[in-house]
C-alpha positions in Angstrom: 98.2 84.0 116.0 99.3 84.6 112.5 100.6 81.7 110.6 103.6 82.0 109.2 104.2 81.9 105.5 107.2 81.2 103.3 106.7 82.3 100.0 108.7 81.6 97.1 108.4 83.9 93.7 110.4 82.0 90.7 109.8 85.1 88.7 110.9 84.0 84.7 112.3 81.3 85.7 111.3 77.6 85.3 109.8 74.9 82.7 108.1 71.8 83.5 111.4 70.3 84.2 111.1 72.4 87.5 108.4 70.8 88.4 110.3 68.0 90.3 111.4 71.0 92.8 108.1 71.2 93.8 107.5 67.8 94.2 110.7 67.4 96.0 109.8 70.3 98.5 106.3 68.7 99.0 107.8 65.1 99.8 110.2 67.4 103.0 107.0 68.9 104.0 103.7 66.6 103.9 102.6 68.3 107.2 104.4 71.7 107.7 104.2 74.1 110.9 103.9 77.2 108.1 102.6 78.0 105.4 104.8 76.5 101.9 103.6 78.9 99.0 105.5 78.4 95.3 104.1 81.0 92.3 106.0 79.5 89.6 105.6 81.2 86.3 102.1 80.9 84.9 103.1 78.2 82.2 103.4 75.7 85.2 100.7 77.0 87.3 98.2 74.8 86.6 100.6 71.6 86.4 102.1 72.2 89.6 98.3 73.1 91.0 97.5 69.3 90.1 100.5 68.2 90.8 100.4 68.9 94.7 97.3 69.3 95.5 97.2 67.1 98.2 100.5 68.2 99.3 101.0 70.7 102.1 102.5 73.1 99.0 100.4 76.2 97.7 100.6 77.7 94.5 100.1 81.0 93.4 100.8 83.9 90.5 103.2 86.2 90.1 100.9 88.9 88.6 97.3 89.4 87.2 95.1 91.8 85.1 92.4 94.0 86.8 89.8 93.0 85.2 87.7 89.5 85.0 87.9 89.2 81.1 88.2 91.2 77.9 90.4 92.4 75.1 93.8 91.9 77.2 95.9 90.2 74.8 98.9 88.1 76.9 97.4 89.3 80.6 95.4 87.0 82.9 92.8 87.7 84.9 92.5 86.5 89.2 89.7 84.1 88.2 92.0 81.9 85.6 94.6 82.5 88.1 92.3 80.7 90.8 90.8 78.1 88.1 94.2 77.1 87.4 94.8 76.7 90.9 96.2 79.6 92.5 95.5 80.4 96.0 97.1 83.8 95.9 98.8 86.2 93.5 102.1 88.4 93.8 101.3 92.0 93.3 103.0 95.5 93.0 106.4 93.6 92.9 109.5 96.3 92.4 109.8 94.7 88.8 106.5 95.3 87.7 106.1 98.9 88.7 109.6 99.5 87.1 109.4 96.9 84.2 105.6 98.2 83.8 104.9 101.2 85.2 102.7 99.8 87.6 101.3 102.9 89.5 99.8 102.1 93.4 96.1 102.5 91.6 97.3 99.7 89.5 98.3 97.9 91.8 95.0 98.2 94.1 92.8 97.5 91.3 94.6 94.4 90.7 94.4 93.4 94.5 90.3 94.4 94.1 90.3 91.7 91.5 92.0 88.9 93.2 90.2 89.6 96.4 86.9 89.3 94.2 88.7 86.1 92.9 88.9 84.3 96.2 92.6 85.0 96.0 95.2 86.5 98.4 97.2 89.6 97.3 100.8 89.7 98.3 101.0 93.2 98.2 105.0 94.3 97.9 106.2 97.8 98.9 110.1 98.9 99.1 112.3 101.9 98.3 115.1 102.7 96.1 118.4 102.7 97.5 118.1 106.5 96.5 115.1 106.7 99.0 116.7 105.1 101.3 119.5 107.0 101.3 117.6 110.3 101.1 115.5 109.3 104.2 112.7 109.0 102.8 111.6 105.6 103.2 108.7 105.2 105.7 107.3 108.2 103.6 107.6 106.0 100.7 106.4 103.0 102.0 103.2 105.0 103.3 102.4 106.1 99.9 102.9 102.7 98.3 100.4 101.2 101.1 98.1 104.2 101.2 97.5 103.8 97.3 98.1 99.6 96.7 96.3 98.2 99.5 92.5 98.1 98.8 89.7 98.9 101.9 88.3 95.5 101.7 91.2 94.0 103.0 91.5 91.6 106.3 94.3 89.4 108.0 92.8 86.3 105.2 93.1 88.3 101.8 96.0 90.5 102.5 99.3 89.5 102.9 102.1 92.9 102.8 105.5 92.0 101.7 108.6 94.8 102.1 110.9 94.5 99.6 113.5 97.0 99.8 114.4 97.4 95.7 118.4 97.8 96.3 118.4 94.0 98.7 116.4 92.5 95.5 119.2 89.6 93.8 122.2 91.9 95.3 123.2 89.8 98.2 122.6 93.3 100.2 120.6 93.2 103.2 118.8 95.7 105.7 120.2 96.1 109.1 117.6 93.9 111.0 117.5 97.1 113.0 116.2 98.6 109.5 114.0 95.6 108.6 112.2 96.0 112.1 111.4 99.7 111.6 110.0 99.0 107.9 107.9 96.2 109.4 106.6 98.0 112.6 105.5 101.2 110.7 103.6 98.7 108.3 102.0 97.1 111.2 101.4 100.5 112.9 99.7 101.8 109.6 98.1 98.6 109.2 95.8 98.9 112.7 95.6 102.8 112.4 93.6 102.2 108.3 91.7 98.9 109.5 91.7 98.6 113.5 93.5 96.8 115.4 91.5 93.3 114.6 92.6 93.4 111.2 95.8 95.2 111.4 97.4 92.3 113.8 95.9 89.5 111.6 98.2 90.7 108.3 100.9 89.0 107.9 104.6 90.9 107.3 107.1 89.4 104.9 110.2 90.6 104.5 112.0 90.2 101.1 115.4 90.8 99.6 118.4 88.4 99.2 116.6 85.7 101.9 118.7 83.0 101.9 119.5 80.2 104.6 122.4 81.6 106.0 120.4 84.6 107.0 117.2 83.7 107.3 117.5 83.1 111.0 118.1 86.1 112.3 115.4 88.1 110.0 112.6 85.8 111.6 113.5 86.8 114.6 113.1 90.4 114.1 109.8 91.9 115.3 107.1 91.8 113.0 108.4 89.6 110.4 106.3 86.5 109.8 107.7 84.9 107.0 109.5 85.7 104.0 108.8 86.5 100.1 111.7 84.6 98.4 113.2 85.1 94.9 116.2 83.0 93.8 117.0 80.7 96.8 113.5 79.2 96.9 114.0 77.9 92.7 115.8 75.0 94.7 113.6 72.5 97.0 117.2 71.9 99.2 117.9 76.2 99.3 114.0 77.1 100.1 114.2 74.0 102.7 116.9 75.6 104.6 114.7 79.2 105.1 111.4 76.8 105.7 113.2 74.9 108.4 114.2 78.5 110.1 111.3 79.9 109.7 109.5 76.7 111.7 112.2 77.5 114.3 111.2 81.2 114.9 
């Protein structure tokens, strides 16, 4: 059985004021059915790493550099990410392949790394609202995972998160009819690269304007084991209410 996972990604937001979120989400969940992961921004990483560690809260990264160490002025590399406490890293997020120009070879050279690291990539994929209006997007998706997701990967170092870009902080959302799709291809592509072993043991996220009100009825759509969370999880009380539904499903 895969474990769930509720993942929260606080992208530039945060200073060690935010901290007490944390702490307050670790005090609701000191034993939790799923997995509770928080990747704060890297200033706090390490602080809220200490701060919960023997809290039923992860931590993890929003991003890292490919290579172990070097000349890379401002970037981080998996290892700090995991000496600073990380358990995983965020990776091929919408925002860094737009922001960045994140390519998928980027992205899998990055996922190499933190696999190396001891770290698990969240690997995200997701199409434009011009894809998606063009029909295109399982052809998109396919490309994204084809060139992102490395061949060392299993069901304990790989976790795939669909983000369709146009559902990212717009208050849209997918059809769960169109979620389902998305997730079942993934899955489908998943056991055709790796077998079917690995390719059931990945966990699914689903990602784009999650919030409590919805949440619900996206866990309960086939495939989807857990969620990849932007602006409702900066709150202990909002990310509380997805947790609590995602314990539910």
């Amino acid at each position: 059985m895969r474990r769930k996972l509720a993942a929260g990604n606080w992208k530039m937001n945060g200073t060690g004021a935010s901290l007490s979120e944390i702490s307050a989400l670790a005090k609701m969940y000191p034993d939790a059915s799923v997995d509770i992961l928080v990747c704060p921004p890297a200033t706090l990483l390490d602080r809220a790493a200490h701060a919960e560690q023997a809290s039923a809260v992860l931590v993890g990264g929003q991003n890292c550099h490919a290579a172990t160490s070097g000349a890379h002025t401002g970037d981080l590399s998996a290892e700090m990410l995991r000496d600073a406490g990380a358990t995983s890293v965020i990776l091929g997020h919408s925002e860094r392949r737009e922001d960045h120009g994140e390519a998928n070879e980027d992205v899998r050279d990055k996922a190499r790394a933190a696999m190396d690291a001891g770290l698990t990539a969240i690997i995200c994929v997701g199409e434009s609202l011009q894809q998606r209006e063009a029909a295109n997007t399982l052809d998109i998706i396919g490309g994204q995972m084809s060139g992102s997701i490395p061949d060392q990967s299993t069901g304990e170092n790989l976790v795939v998160a669909y983000e369709p870009i146009w559902a990212i902080g717009t208050g849209k959302v997918p059809t769960l009819e169109q979620i389902g799709e998305v997730h079942d291809f993934i899955r489908s592509r998943l056991e055709r690269r790796f077998g079917e072993g690995v390719g059931r043991s990945v966990r699914l996220l689903y990602g784009g304007s999650v919030k409590p009100d919805n949440a619900t009825e996206i866990f309960g759509v086939s495939n989807v084991d857990g969620a990849l969370v932007g602006g409702a999880s900066l709150k202990a009380q909002d990310f509380a209410g997805i947790i609590d539904a995602l314990q539910k499903a």
